[in-house]
C-alpha positions in Angstrom: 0.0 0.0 0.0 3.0 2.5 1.0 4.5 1.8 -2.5 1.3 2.3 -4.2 0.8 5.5 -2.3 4.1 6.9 -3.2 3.9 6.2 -6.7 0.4 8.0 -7.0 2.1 10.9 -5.4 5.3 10.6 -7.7 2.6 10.5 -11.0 0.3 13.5 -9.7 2.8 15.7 -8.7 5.3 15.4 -11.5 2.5 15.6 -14.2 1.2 18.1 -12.6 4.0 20.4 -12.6 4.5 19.7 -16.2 0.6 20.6 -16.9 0.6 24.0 -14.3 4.1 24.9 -15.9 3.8 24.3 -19.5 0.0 26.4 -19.6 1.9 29.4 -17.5 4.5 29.1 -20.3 1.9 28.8 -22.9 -0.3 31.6 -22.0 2.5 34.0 -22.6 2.8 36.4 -25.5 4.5 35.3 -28.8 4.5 31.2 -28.0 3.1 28.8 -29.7 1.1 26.7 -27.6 -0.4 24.5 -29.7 2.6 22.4 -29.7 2.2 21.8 -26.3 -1.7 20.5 -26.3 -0.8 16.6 -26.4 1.5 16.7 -23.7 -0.8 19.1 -21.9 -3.6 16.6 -22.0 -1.7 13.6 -21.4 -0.4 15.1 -17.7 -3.9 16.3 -17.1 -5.4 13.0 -17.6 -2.2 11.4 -15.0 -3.0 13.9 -12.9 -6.8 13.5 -12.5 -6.4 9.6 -12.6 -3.8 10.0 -9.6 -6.0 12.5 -7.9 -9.0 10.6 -7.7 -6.5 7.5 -6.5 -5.3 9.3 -3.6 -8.5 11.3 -2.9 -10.4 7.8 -2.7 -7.4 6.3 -0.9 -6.7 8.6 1.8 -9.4 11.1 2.0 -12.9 8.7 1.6 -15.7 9.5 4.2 -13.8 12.5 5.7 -14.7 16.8 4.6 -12.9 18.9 7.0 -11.6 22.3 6.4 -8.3 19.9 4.0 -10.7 17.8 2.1 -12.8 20.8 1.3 -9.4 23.0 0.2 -8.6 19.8 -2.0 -11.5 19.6 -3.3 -11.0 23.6 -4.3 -8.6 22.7 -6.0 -9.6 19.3 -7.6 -12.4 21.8 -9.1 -10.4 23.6 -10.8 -8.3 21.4 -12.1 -11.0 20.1 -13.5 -12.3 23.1 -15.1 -8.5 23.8 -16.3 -9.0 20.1 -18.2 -12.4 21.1 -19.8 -11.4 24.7 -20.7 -8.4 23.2 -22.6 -9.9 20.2 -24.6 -13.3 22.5 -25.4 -11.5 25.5 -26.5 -7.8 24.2 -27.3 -8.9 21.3 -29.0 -10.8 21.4 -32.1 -8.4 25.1 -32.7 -5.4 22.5 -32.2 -6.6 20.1 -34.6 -7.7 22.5 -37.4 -4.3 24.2 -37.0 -2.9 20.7 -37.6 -4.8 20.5 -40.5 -4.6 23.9 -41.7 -8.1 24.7 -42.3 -9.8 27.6 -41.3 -8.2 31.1 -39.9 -5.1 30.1 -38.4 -4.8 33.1 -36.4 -8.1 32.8 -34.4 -7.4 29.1 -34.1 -3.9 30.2 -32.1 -6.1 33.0 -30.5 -8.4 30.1 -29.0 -5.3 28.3 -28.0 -4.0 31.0 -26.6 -7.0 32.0 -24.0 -7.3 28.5 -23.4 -4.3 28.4 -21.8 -4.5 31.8 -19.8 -7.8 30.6 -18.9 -6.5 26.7 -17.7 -3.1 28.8 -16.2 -5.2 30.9 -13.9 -7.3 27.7 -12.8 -4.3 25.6 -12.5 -2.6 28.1 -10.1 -5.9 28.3 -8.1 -5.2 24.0 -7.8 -1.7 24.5 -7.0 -2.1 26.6 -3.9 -5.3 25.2 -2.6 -3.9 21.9 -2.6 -0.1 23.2 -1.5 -2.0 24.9 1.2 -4.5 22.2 1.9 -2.8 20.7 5.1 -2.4 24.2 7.0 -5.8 25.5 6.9 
């Protein structure tokens, strides 16, 4: 059980520092973040799987003032998913494909990420500060 626990840990923090990190990179002016939509969505889905593993694992029949800052920011992070695969998406694929107006395509993938950055950094300090409060 301890090895599972770590490993969940391991996955949903490492993933998740590559999700948070590359959409605050990605939501600045001038870069591309299309190219990092893939990998985006491959750590979200690590992280939410992992998540919902430790949440179930440690935190079942319990909503104290920690569960409830987790859950904060489990929230968001699942808004930050949504936001990203609704908007991000379909732009990512028709820049892929090169159909359409390429510039409001990297517009929509722009805002995506400002929108998923500002959510994400909502998860990461209600979870960061989930055992103190």
């Amino acid at each position: 059980m301890q090895s599972a626990l770590v490993i969940a840990v391991s996955l949903h923090l490492l993933a998740g520092v590559f999700w948070a990190g590359s959409n605050f990179t990605a939501a600045r002016p001038g870069f591309a973040g299309e190219r990092l939509f893939f990998p985006q969505m491959g750590a979200a889905i690590v992280t939410l799987l992992s998540g919902h593993y430790l949440w179930s694992t440690l935190h079942v029949g319990a909503f104290g003032a920690m569960e409830k800052s987790l859950a904060l920011g489990a929230g968001a992070a699942v808004l930050a998913f949504l936001v990203q695969a609704a908007l991000a998406g379909p732009a990512v694929i028709a820049l892929r494909k090169a159909k359409g107006d390429a510039a409001a395509a990297a517009a929509r993938v722009k805002l995506a990420n400002r929108i998923a950055a500002a959510l994400l950094m909502v998860a990461v300090v209600s979870m960061g500060v989930a055992r103190y409060v």
